[in-house]
N, C-alpha and C positions, 0 to 999 in steps of 0.2 A: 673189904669186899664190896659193900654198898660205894663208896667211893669208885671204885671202880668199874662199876657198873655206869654209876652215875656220868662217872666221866666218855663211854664207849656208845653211849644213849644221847649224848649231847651232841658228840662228835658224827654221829650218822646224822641227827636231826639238822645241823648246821650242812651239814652234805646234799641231803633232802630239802631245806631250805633253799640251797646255793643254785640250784638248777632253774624251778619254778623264776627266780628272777632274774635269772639268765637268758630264759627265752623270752619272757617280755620285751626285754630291752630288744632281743633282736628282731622281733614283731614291731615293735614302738618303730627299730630303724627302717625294715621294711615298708611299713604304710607310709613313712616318712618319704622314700624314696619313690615308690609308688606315685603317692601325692606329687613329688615334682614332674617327675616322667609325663605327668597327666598335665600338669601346667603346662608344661615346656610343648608335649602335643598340642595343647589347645591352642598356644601363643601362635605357634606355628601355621596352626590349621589358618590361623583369624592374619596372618600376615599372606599365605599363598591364598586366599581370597581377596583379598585387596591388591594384590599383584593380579590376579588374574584380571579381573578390572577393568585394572590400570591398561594393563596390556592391550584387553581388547576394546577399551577407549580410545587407545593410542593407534591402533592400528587400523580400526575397522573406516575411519574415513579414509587413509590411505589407497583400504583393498576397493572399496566401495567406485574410487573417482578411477584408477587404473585398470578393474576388472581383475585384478591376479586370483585366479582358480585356487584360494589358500582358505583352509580352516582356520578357527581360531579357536575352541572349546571354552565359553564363558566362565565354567566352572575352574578347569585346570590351567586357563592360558597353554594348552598343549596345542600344538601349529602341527597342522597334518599337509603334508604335498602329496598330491597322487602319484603316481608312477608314470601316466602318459603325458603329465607336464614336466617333468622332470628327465625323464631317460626313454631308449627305444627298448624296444624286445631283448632281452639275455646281455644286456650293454651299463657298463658303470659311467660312461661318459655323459656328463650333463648335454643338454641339449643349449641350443644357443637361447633361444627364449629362455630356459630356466635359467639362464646366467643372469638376462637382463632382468626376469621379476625377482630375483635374491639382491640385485643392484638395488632394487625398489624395496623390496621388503625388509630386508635385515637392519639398515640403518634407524628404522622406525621400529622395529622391534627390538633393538638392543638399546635403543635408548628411554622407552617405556620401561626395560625389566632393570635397567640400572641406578638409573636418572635420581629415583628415591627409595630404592631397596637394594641397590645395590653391596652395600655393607652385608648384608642377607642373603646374597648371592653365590652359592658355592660352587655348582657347577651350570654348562651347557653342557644338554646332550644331545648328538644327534641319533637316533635310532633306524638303522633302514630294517625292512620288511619284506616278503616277499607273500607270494601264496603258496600253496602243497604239492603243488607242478614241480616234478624232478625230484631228487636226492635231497635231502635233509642239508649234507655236507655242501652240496652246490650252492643250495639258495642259500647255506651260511657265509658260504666265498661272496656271492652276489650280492647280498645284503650291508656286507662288510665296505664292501668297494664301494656299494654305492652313500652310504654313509659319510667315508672318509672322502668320496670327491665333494658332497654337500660340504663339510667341514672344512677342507681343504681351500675352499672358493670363496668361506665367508670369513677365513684369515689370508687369503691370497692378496696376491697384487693385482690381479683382475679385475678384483671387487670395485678398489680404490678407498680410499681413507673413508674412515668415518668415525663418530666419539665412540669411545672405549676398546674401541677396536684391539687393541695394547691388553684391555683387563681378559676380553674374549680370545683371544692367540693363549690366554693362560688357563682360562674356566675349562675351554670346550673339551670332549671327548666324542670319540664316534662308536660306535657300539651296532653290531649287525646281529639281529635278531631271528633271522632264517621265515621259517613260518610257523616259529613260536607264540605269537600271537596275533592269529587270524581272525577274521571282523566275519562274523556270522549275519546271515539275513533273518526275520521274523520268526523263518518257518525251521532254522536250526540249518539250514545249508550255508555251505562257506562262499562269500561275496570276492571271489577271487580279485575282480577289480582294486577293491575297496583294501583287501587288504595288503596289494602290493603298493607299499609307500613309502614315503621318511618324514619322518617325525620331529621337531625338536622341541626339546623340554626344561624348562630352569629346574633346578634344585637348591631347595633353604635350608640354610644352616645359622641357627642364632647366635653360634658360638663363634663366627667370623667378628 
């Protein structure tokens, strides 16, 4: 009877035991994972910093000796084009001038984001934008359109050759935003100007 006892008191205790270092271990593998997640961000953050850079190293004499109306964001390397150098009123068609400064621009932008981080390089996006004028669905149509002719023109034959040009026909996407993300002024009003535009933006991936 003691035997039996003894044996049914062991068997919970070994049970009761089994759990407690169960969930250690899977705590131990969480922070563990945790921990690289946080590397892998941090590697990342310290790599799209020195691309940004690089980028607007590379560029900023270009824009500076031609005048092209182009952002460059120091932090993000994000390139903003306005809407009045680029396209007319309610229209996806590039303008002639916007042809020729994407002539001037992209070859020195695509070869700053490749040249040394290109292995790190996983996508081009281009982003159009619109402002709050009209239908949600319209300025989705418009945004869309105008995205894909930006994109369309910096893998076109238009353009004309330039390096990587091959890796970029494979990176890019176009992506229409509507006026999902509007550029507000100080006072909390929205900068209609400001934020019909297109945008384009590298994205990094370490595991390329």
């Amino acid at each position: 009877m003691i035997n039996k006892y003894r044996r049914t008191v062991n068997r919970e205790f070994e049970k009761s035991s089994f759990w407690p270092t169960f969930t250690d271990m899977i705590s131990t593998v969480l922070m563990v994972v945790m921990l690289m997640l946080f590397s892998v961000e941090s590697i990342t953050g310290s790599v799209e910093k020195d691309l940004a850079k690089e980028v607007d190293t590379s560029v900023k004499e270009t824009l500076k000796e031609s005048g092209l109306p182009v952002t460059v964001d120091e932090t993000t390397g994000l390139v903003t084009f306005g809407e009045k150098t680029m396209f007319d009123v309610d229209s996806s068609e590039l303008k002639p001038e916007a042809k020729e400064m994407l002539k001037i621009f992209i070859p020195k932008y695509v070869e700053a984001i490749y040249k040394d981080y290109g292995e790190n390089i996983s996508k081009i996006v281009v982003k159009g934008h619109t402002d709050d004028v009209g239908s949600y669905l319209y300025n989705l149509d418009l945004s869309q359109k105008r995205a894909f002719s930006v994109a369309q023109f910096i893998v076109g034959d238009e353009i004309g050759d330039y390096k990587y040009k091959e890796r970029v026909l494979k990176d890019i996407e176009a992506i229409g935003r509507s006026e999902a993300e509007l550029i507000k002024n100080k006072d909390g009003s929205i900068d209609r100007d400001s934020s019909r535009r297109v945008e384009i933006k590298y994205e990094i991936s370490l595991d390329k």
